[in-house]
N, C-alpha and C positions, 0 to 999 in steps of 0.2 A: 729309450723312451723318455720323452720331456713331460715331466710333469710341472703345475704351477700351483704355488699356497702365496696365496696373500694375507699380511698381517700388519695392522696399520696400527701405530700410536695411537692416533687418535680419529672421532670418528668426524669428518668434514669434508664431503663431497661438492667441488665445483660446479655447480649449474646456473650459467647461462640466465638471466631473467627477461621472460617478456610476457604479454598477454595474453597470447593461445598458444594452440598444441593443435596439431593435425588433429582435423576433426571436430576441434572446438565449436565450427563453426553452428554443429546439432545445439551446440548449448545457449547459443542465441545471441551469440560473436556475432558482430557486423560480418559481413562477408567480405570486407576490405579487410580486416584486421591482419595485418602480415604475422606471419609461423617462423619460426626459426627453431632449427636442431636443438637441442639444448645437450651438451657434453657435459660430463663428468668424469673426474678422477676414477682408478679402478676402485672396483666393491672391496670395502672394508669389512673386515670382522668387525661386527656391533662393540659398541663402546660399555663399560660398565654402566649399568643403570642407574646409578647416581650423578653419574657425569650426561651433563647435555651434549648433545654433538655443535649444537651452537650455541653461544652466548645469549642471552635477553636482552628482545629488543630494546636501544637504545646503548649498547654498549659497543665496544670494538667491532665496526665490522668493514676494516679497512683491508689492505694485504695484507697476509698471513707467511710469519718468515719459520713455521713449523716445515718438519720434515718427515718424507714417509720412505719406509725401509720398504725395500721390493727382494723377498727372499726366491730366488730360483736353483730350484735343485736340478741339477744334472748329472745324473749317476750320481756319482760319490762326490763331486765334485761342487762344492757351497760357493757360490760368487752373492757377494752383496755388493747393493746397486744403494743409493741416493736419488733421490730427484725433488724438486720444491713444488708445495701445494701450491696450485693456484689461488687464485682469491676466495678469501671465505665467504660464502652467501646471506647476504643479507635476506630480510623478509621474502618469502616468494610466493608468486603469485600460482605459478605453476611447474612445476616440475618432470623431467625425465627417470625413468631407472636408472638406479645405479648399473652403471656397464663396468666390465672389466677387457683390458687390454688383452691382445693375442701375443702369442708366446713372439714374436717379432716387432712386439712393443707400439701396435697400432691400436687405436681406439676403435675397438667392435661397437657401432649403434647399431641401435633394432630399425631392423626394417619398415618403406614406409608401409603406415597400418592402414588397413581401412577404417573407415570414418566410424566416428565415435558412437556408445551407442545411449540411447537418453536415460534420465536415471532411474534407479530403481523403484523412487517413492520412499526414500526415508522423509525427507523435508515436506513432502505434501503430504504424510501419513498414510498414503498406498501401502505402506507396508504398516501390520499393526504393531502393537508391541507385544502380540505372542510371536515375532517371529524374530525378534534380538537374543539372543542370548550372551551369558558373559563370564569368565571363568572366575569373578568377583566384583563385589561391588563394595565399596566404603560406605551408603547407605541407599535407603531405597530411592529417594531424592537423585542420587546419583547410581539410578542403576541403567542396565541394557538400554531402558529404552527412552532412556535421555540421549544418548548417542546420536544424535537427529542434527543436521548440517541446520545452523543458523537457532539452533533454540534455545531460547533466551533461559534464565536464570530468576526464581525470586528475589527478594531484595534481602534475604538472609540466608546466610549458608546454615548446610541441614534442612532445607526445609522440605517438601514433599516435591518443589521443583527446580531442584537443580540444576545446571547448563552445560551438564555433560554427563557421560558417562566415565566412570573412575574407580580403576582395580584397586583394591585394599593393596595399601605398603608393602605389608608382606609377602603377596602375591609376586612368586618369583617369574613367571610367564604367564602376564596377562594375557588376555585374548577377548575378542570383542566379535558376536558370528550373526550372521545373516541367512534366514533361510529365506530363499526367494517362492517355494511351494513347487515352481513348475523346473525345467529344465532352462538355463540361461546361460547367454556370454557374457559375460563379464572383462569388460575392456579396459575400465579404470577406477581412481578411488580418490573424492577428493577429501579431504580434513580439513579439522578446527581444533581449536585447542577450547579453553572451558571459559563459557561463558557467566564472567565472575567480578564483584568490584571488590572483592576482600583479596582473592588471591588469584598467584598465577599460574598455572599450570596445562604445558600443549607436551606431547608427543613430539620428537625429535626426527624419529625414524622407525620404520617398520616393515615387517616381512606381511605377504600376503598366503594363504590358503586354502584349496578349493577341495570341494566332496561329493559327495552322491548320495551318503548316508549318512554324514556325522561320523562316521568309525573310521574309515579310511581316509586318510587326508595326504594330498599334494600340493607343493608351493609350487611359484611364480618363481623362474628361473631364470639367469642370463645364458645368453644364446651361447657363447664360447667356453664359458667354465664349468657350467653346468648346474652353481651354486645358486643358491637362494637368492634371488632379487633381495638388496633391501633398499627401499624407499626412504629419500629426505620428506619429511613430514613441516612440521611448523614452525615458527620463529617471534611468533606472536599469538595471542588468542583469536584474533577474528578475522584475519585475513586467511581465504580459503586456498588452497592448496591440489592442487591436480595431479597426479601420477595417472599416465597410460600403463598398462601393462605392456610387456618387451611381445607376449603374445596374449592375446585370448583367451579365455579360457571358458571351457562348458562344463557348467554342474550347476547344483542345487543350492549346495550349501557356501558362503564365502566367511574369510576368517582373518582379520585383522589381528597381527598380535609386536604390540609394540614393544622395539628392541632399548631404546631409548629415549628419555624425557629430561625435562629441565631440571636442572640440581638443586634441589632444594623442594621443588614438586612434586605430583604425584603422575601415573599414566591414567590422561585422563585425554579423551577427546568427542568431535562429534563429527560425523561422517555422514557423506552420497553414494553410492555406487551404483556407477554408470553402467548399466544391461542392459541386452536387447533379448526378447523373450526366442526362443527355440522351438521349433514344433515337435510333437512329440508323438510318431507314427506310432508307438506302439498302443498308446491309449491310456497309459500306466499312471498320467498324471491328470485333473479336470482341467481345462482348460483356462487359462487367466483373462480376466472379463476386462472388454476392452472397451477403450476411451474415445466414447465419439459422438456424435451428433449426427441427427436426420435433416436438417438445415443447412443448405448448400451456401455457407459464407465461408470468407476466408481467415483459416484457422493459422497465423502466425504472427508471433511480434513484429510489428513495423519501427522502423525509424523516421526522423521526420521526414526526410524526403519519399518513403515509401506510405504514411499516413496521407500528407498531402494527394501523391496518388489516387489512393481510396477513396479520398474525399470528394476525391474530382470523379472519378466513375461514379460514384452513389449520386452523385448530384447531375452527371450525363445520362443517369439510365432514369432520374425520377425527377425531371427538373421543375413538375409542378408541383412539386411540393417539397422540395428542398432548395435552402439557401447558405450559400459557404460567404462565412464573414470574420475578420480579426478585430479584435476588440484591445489590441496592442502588440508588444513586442518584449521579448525578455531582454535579458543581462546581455544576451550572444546577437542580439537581433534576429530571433527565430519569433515569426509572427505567432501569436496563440488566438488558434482556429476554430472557430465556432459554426458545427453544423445548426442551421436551424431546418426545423420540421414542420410542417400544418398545409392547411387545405390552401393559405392567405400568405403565402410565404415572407417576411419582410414591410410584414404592417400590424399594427395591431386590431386587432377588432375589438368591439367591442361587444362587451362580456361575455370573450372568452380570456380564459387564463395564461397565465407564464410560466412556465415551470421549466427546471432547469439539470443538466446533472455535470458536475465536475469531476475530473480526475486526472491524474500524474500533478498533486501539489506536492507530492512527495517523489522524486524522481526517479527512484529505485523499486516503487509502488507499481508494478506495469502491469497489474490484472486490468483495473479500472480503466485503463486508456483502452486495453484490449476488448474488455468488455461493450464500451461506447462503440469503437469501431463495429463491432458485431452487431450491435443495436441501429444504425440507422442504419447497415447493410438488410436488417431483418428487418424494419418497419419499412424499407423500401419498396422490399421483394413482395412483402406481406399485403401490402396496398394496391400494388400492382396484380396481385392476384384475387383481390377482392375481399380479401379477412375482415369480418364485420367487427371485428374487438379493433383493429388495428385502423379501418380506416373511421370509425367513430372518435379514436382517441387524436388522429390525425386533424379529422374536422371542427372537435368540439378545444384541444389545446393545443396550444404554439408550445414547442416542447425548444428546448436550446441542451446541445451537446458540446461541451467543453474535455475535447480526452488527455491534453495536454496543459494542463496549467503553469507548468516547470520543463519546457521541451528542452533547457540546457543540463539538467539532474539526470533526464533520459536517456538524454546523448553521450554522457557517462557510464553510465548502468547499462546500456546494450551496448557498448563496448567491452565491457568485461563480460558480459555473457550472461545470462538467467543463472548457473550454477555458481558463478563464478566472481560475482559480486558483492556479495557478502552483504551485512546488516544493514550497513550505512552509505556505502559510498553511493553518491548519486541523489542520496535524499535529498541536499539544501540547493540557491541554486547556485550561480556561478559567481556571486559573493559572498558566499558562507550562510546566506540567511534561511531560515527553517519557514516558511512562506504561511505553515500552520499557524506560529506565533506571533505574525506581523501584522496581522490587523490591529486595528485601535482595541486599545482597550474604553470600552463603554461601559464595561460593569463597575467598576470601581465610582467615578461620576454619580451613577444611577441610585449605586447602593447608600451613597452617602448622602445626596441628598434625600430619597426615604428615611432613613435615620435623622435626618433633619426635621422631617415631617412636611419636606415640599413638594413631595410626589401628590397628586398630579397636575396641582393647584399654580403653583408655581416651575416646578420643574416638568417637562413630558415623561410620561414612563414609555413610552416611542419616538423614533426618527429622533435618536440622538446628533445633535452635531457632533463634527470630528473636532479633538482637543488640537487646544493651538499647539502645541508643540508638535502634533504629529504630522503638522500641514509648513512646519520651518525646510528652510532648504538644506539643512544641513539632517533634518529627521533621516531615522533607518527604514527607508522604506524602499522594498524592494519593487522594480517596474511590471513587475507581474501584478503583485499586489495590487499596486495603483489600477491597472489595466481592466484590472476586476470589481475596485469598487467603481471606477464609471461605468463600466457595465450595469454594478445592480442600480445605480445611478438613472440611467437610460431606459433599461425596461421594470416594467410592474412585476418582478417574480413574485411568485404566491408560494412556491414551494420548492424544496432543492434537496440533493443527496450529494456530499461528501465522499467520493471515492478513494479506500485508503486499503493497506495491505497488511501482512504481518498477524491478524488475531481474524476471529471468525465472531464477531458480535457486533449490535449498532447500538452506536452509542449518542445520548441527544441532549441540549443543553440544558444547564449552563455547565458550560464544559471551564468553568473557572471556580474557584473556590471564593465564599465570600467572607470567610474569616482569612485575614490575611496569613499568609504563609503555609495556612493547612496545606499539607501534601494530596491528603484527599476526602472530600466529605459531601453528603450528600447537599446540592444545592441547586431545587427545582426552581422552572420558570413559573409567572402566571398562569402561564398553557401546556402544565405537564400532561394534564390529561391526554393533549392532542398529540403533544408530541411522544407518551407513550405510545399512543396508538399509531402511530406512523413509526415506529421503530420495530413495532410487534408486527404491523403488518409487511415488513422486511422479511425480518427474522422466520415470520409464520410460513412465509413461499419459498423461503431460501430452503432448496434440498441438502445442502450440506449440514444447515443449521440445525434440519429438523430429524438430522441421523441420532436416530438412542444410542447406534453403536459410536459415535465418534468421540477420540479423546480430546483432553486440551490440548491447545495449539502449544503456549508455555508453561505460565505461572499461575493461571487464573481457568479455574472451569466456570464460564459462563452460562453452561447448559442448567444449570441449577438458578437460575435468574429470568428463565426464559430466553437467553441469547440477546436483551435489552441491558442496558446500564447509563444512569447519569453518567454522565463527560466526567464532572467534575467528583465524584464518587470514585471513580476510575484512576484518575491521574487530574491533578489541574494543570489547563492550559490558558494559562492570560495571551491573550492578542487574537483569537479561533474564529476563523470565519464565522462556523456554526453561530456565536454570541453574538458577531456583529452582523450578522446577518437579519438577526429577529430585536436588535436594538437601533440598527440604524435606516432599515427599511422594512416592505410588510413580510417578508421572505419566511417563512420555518424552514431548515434547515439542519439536516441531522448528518450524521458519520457514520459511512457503514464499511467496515472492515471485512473486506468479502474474504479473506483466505490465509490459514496460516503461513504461506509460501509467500514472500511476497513479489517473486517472479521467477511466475511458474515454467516451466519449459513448456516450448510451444503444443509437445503432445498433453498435455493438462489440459489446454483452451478452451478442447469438443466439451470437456465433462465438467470445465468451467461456466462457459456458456450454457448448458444443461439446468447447473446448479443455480443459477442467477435467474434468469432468462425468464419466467414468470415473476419472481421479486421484481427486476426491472420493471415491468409491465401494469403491475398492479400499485406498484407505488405510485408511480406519476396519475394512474386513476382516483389516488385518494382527493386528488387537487377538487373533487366535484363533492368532499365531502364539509358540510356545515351550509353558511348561508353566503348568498352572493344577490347582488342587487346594481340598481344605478340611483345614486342623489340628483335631483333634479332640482333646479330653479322651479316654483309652485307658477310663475307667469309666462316664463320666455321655454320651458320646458328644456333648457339647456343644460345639460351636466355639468356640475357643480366639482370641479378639480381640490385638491386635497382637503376635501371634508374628513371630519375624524367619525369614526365609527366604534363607539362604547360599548363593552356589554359587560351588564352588570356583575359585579361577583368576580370580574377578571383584570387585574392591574393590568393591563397591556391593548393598549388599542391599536386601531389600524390607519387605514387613509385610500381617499378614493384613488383613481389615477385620471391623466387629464380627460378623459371624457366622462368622466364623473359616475365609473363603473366600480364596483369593490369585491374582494373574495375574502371571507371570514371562514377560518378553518373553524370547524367546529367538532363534537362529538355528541352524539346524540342527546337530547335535553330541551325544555323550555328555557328560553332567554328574552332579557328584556333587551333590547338595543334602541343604542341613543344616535343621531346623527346631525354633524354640527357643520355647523360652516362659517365663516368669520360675514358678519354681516346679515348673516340669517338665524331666525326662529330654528332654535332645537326641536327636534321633532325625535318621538319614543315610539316605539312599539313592540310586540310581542311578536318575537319567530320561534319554531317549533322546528326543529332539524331530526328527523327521522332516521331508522336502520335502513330507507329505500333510498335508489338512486337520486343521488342530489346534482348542484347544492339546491337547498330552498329558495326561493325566491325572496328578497326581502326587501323591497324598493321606498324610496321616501322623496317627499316635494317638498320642499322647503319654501318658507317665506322671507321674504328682506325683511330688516327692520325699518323703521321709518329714517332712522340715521341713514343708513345705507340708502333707500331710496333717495335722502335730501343728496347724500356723495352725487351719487350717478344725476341729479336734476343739475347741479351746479360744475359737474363735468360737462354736462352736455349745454352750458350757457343757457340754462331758461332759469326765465326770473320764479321765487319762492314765492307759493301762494298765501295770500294774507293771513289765512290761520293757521297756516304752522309758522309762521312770522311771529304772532303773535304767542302764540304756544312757545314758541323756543325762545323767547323774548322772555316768559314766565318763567322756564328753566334757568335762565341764565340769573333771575332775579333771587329765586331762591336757592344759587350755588353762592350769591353773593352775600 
């Protein structure tokens, strides 16, 4: 009888690198992305637990001239064999099991699987944290149910949120378990190592195992030897890591328990698992409440050739009142596509509003783009069947949909897969640049001349110009960027949202700090008021926001804040749309950070779009709140283009647009407003902006001054009449 014992120096399994795995394609892989086998060396006996199986990233990971001893017993009879490892693995992105060879020296792979199954809910927090448990933890910052694929770490170790889960030193078999509540398959498992800038510490390699009741436990096996799967693990902290299992497996309970970690670290990691739910005839378990939507739109990531699509049916099924337009081109030459919406498609009316929503500045951020796509799918549908909330908001604003701001970061990002992407890649765009931080900076200008004491006298506290150096040819400015400010350039936005990922709070400017180099401090605009109230009225419809039961996404529970935060309280950001948005046009503009995941798998979308889907709706309706008017010539009755509009008590004013119409956010209150025009008598008045549907009406006629009148007499070649002749003849006498 042949039996086989494998026993390896050291622990370093060959695998094959690339970007999916059969089945990836659930995880939101392009459906081009080619799959390839990934082989490995036979399964090794785990390595001491001080010794990594791989070196830290940046170090040797060229060929490997080690050697592995293949003990075959037969009968009595001991033959030792030699053979050379193949190349050591560098970083991976995803990986196969460990296989072991059949007793005639062939590589046994696992058959092909059926297709993968989505994840469980650790990163979207579907699963809570009473259902981690852990056979230790180093402290509570690092406990169970930090274990979460992608979640971030506060800016101190020790602290209450730390960016993993990590068994105490001593702990000779850690273990890390998942109770999933119902019956499930469990297909695979991807990992992280610890999200940290003090230290390093990932998991090397690990065993998998599965239960029914916690008491009884069985591992994940290879098909020929019969031994314990053990899984290659990480090679860095943030790049995530995939193992399929060799089979399937159905139970309740799953149990990570790492064999081996980096030298010098600790077992510490953060973890997905990929399940598909099981039905359960007997009744034994309640059923797991399912992810969906009564709105017949289409629930999956697009790429850009598939957005385009979209855009193109929404606009073939509704075409009086939708308009597809690019307002430029990124880094790759991928156009960035602008749905617009309204009764007037592609003109402006007058006084009605602009209002705008953007999303993917971040490229790896894909709720946002997804969320827009579903939104002019739903204000389509909605209009065409008659919805009085939907087609009022259609008639009374020109709404503009930006779902990709960054379409070269996305094309990235849904290459690696919703799972499979990890933190960062795909955020900047295809020259490194972070498209958040590119705007001008205009606070710094502003703030110094107020400190000067030239606001508003000499300097505008609005419609900043762009500093010369940001307008040189050789400036860092990204073509997206540019593309977007002749947008706000071109039309009169009144109000705007930020679509961004990663946290579940909105956050509103000044998203820049005004003591220099603060990391973070509160620092409100003129119009905090407003712009709290358009942050709260996010927050207040968003159903995710407004769960008691839900935890923090990382480092920060904002539920104790109301789910609002300054920008610049938060983190500062010099260059942030938001800032230049409300300093260099009439625009307010807030961040609203829909989802700790910040790309969700496509089964998330229905309960996505659930969660959103009234926020969406009611925010763009604030644009009717405060006052709004037309400036008028008091003789020719013609609107009066970039008059300023004042109101008392608030550094920050406005401007009409060229038909001489204006929208002043307001919040409920009496106000005095002033309205100017170059050439014209200021004219004041008192508006009163109510809790009832607005805006108030608040309209003014202005007069020339007699200067201005003489301009326009000696434009039009008529001769000056003899007493303002002599009148300005007096003027002149006593300037002399």
């Amino acid at each position: 009888m042949w039996g086989l014992l494998l026993a390896l120096a050291a622990f370093a399994p060959a695998v094959d690198q690339g970007l999916g795995a059969p089945g990836s394609s659930l995880l939101g892989l392009a459906p081009s992305a080619t799959t390839e086998a990934r082989i490995s060396t036979p399964a090794p006996a785990p390595a001491p637990r001080s010794s990594p199986a791989q070196p830290p990233a940046g170090k040797d990971n060229g060929t490997s001239q080690q050697h592995v001893r293949i003990r075959v017993i037969k009968k009595k009879k001991v033959i030792m064999k030699k053979r050379k490892k193949l190349t050591r693995p560098s970083p991976l992105a995803t990986a196969r099991p460990v296989v072991t060879t059949s007793p005639a020296g062939v590589l046994d792979l696992p058959k092909e699987q059926e297709p993968g199954c989505p994840p469980l809910g650790l990163e979207s927090l579907r699963v809570s944290d009473n259902q981690l448990e852990a056979s230790s933890s180093q402290s509570y910052g690092l406990g169970p149910h930090r274990g979460r694929l992608n979640i971030q770490s506060g800016l101190e170790d020790g602290d209450l949120y730390d960016g993993a889960w990590c068994a105490e030193q001593q702990d000779a078999e850690p273990w890390l378990q998942v109770d999933a509540k119902h019956p499930t398959r469990f297909s695979g498992i991807i990992t992280q190592g610890r999200s940290s800038i003090w230290r390093y510490d990932w998991v090397t390699s690990y065993k998998v195992q599965f239960s029914n009741d916690s008491h009884t436990w069985w591992g994940s096996r290879n098909r020929s030897s019969g031994m314990d799967a053990v899984f290659p693990a990480n090679s860095d902290q943030e790049t995530p890591v995939l193992n399929l299992l060799p089979e399937p497996q159905v139970a309740r309970f799953i149990r990570l328990l790492p064999q081996t970690w980096l030298e010098g670290g600790a077992s510490c990691l953060r973890a997905e698992i990929l399940a598909c739910p099981v039905s359960d005839p007997n009744g034994l378990f309640p059923e797991a409440p399912a992810l969906g939507s009564p709105d017949p739109l289409d629930f999956q990531h697009h790429n850009y050739k598939a957005m385009r699509k979209l855009m193109k049916q929404v606009n073939e099924q509704c075409p009086n009142i939708t308009r597809i337009y690019s307002i430029g081109k990124s880094n790759q030459g991928l156009k960035l596509y602008v749905m617009e919406m309204s009764d007037q498609p592609g003109e402006h009316e007058l006084g009605e509003p602009e209002v705008r929503y953007v999303a993917g500045m971040h490229g790896n951020e894909a709720l946002g783009r997804e969320l827009l796509l579903l939104l002019m799918q739903f204000l389509c549908h909605e209009f065409l069947r008659g919805d009085p909330r939907v087609t009022r908001l259609l008639t009374e604003t020109r709404i503009h949909l930006l779902p990709s701001m960054n379409p070269d970061g996305y094309e990235t990002a849904f290459h690696r897969g919703s799972e499979l992407v990890g933190w960062a890649e795909g955020r900047w765009n295809q020259q490194g640049i972070d498209l958040n931080h590119n705007f001008a900076d205009l606070n710094t200008p502003l703030w110094e001349a107020e400190d000067d004491g030239l606001v508003p006298d000499t300097v505008p506290n609005h419609h900043l110009p762009l500093p010369t150096y940001y307008t040189l040819p050789n400036a860092t400015v990204a073509p997206e960027t540019w593309a977007v400010i002749e947008w706000m350039k071109r039309i009169p936005f009144v109000l705007s949202a930020n679509l961004h990922g990663g946290e579940l709070v909105v956050s509103y400017p000044f998203d820049m700090t005004r003591t220099p180099w603060a990391a973070r401090e509160l620092t409100p605009t003129p119009d905090d008021a407003v712009f709290r109230w358009l942050s709260t009225v996010y927050a207040g419809t968003n159903r995710a926001m407004q769960d008691p039961d839900r935890r923090p996404c990382h480092s920060q529970d904002f539920s104790l804040y109301g789910n609002v935060i300054n920008g610049a309280d938060w983190h500062t950001v010099p260059g942030s749309m938001n800032d230049f948005s409300y300093l260099h046009t009439n625009c307010f503009e807030i961040t609203v950070e829909l989802s700790c995941d910040k790309f969700p798998h496509k089964n998330e979308l229905p309960q996505e779009w659930e969660n959103n889907k009234d926020a969406l709706l009611t925010y763009l309706e604030q644009v009717r709140m405060g006052i709004a008017g037309v400036v008028r010539d008091k003789d020719t009755e013609l609107g009066i283009a970039d008059a300023v509009i004042a109101v008392d008590g608030i550094n920050h004013d406005v401007t009409t647009a060229w038909g001489g119409d204006y929208w002043r956010l307001l919040t409920p209150g009496d106000y005095m407003v002033t309205a100017s025009a170059e050439g014209y008598h200021s004219a004041t008045r008192s508006c009163r902006v109510t809790f009832e549907e607005g805006p108030v009406p608040c309209n003014f006629h202005l007069t020339k001054t007699p200067k201005q009148r003489l301009r326009e007499l000696l434009a039009a070649g008529a001769k000056v009449p003899p007493d303002l002749r002599r009148r300005l003849e007096r003027l002149r006498g006593r300037k002399d």
